[in-house]
N, C-alpha and C positions, 0 to 999 in steps of 0.2 A: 488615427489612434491605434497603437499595435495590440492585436491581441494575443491573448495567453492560453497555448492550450497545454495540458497535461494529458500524455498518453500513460495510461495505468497498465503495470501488468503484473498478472500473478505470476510467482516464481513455476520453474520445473518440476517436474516431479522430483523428491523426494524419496528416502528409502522409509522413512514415517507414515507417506502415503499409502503402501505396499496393505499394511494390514496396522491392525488398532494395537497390538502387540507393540513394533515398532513405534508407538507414540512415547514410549522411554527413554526414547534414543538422544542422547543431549546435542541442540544443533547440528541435526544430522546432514551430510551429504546430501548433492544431488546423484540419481540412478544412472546408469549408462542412457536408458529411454530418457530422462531427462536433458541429460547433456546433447542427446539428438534434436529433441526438443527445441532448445536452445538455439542449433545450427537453424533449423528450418524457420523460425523465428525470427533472425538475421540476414535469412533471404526473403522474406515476405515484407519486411519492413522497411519502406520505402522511402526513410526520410533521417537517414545517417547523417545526411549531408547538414540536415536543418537541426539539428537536435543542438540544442543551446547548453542545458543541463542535463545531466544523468546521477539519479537518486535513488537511493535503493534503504531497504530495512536493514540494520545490521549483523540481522541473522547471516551466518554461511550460506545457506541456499537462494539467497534473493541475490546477495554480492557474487554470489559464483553465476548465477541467470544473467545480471545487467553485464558481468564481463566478457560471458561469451555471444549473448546474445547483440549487444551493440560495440563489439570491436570496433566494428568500423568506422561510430562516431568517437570511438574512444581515440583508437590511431590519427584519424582526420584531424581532429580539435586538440590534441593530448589531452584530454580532459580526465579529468581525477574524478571517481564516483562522490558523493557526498551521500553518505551515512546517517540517516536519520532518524533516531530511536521511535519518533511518535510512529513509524511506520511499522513498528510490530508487532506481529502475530497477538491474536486476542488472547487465548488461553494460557495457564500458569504449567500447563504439561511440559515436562523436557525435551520434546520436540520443538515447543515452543517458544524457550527462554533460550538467550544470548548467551556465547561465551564472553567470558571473562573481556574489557577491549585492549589489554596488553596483549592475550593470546590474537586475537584479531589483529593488531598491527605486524605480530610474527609472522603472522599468515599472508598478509595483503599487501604488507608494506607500501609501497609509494601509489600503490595505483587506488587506495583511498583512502580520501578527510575524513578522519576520523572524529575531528576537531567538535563536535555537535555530542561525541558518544563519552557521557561520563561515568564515573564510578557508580554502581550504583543502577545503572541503563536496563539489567535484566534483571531487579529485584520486583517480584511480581504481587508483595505479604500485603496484607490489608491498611497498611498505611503508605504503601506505596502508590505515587499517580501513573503508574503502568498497571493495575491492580482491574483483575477482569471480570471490574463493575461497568452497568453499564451507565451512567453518571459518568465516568472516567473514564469508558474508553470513545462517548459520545464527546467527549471537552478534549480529548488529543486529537481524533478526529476534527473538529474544528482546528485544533491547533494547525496541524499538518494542511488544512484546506490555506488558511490564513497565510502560513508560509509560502505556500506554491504562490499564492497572490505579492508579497512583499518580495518576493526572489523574483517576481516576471516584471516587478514595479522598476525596479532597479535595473535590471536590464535595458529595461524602456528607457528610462532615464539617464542613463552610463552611453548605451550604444546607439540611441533611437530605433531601434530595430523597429520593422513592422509587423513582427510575428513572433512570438516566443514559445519556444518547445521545450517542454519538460520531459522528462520522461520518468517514471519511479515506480519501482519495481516492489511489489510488496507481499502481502497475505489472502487467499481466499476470506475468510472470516473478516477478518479488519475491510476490504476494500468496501464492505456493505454498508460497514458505521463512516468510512470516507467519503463515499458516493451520496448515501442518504437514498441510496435504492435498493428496497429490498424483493425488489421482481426478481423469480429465479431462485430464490434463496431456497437450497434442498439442507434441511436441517442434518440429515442424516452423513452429507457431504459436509456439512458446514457452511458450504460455499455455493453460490449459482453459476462462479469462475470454473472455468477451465484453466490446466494447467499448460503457462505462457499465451494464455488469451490476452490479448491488448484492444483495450478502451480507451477512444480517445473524446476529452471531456475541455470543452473551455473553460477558464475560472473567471466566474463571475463577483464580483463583490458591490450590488445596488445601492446597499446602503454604505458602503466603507466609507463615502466623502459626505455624509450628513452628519448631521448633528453637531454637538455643539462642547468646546471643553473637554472634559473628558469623554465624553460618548464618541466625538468627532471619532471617526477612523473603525468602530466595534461591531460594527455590522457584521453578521454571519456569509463567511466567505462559501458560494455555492457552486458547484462541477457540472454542466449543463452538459449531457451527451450532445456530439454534432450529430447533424442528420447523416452523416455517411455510415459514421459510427455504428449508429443505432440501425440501419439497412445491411449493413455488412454481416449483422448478426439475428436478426428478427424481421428483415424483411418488410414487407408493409403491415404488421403486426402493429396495434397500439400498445402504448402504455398505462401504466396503472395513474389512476388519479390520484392525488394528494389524499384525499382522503382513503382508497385502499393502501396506500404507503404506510401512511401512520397505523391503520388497521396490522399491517402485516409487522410492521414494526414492533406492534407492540406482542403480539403473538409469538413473534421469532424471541422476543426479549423471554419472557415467558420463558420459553423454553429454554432457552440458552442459561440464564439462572438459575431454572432446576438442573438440570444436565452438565451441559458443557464445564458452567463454571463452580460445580459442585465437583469434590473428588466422590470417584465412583466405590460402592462397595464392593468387594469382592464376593465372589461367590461363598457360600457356607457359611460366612460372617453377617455378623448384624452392624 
């Protein structure tokens, strides 16, 4: 039975990242140290050859990472990135919201599907299901787990492959409501990622083939770190338990509602 792994990785640095100022900056660029980034990320990563998909957020700085950082599975394969809205950025800041995806196809043209990205993709107002509740961005998160499952199913089924590699490039913030781990999580960072750090996670789905009728298939699709994975980065260090996860979960939430997803007041003002 072939399995399905998803290498995650945060995009490059940014020019947003630089200072809190710049978080005005509407989809902004990646930095020149980003686009280096990028390079050395493309020589560390060892598996061009296997890489089945390449999936990124629709933001500019995630689609400009997967392009320079995985050339080489892009040349090999001609493969077209695919564009996935549930992949982005948690917060409503204009560093964090989408351009327009007409501007986007000006921009990118053939080298990605844009097909997934509609009207409507970076609207972030409180009746929107991009909207940076956490209710909403915990139910896209699942969405985006569930996908990576249904896209490696098909695979399986189409090519018999014995192994299927995703790879999708996304958000510091968002990868913790993807993962479901919030080890690492510096609120002050937003993120426990580093930028162009790659985590590679099998997708698991236990429950997908139970039940019954309409339940059959609804099972919460889950991203199991490999042991490589998890050594490449923390060594022989354990992990938090299920129950510190939810604890910390719910703490990061916490904060992230007053904070993050509150607009800030300025100084002198009430």
């Amino acid at each position: 039975m072939a399995i399905i792994y998803v290498h995650l990785v945060r995009h490059a640095q940014g020019f947003h990242n630089l200072c809190e100022a710049n978080h005005a900056l509407p989809d902004p660029d990646l930095t020149p140290l980003g686009e280096e980034q990028c390079l050395r990320l493309r020589q560390t990563f060892g598996l061009h050859e296997k890489v089945t998909y390449l999936v990124a957020s629709p933001l500019r700085r995630t689609i400009y990472t997967c392009l320079l950082s995985f050339e080489p599975a892009i040349l090999a394969g001609k493969k077209k990135i695919i564009a996935l809205p549930d992949l982005q950025e948690v917060s409503p800041f204009p560093c964090d919201t989408g351009s327009e995806v007409e501007d986007l196809v000006k921009e990118f043209g053939e080298k990605v599907d844009f097909g997934r990205v509609q009207e409507g993709w970076n609207d972030k107002g409180p009746g929107s299901e991009f909207a940076p509740e956490m209710r909403k961005l915990e139910a896209r998160a699942a969405r985006a787990r569930r996908w990576f499952w249904e896209l490696g199913q098909k695979e399986k089924g189409e090519e018999g492959e014995e192994e299927v590699n995703i790879v999708a490039v996304t958000h510091g913030g968002f990868l913790h409501f993807l993962t479901e781990d919030w080890d690492g999580m510096d609120v002050g960072r937003g993120t426990g990622w580093d930028n162009t750090e790659c985590r590679t996670y099998e997708v698991v789905a236990p429950e997908s083939e139970g039940g019954e009728g309409e339940q059959k298939g609804k099972g919460n699709v889950r991203l199991v770190e490999t042991k490589e994975s998890w050594r490449r980065r923390r060594g022989s260090a354990g992990g938090l338990t299920e129950t510190e996860q939810m604890e910390l979960r719910a703490a990061v939430g916490e904060v992230l509602e007053g904070n993050l997803f509150a607009p800030k007041k300025k100084e002198g003002r009430n």
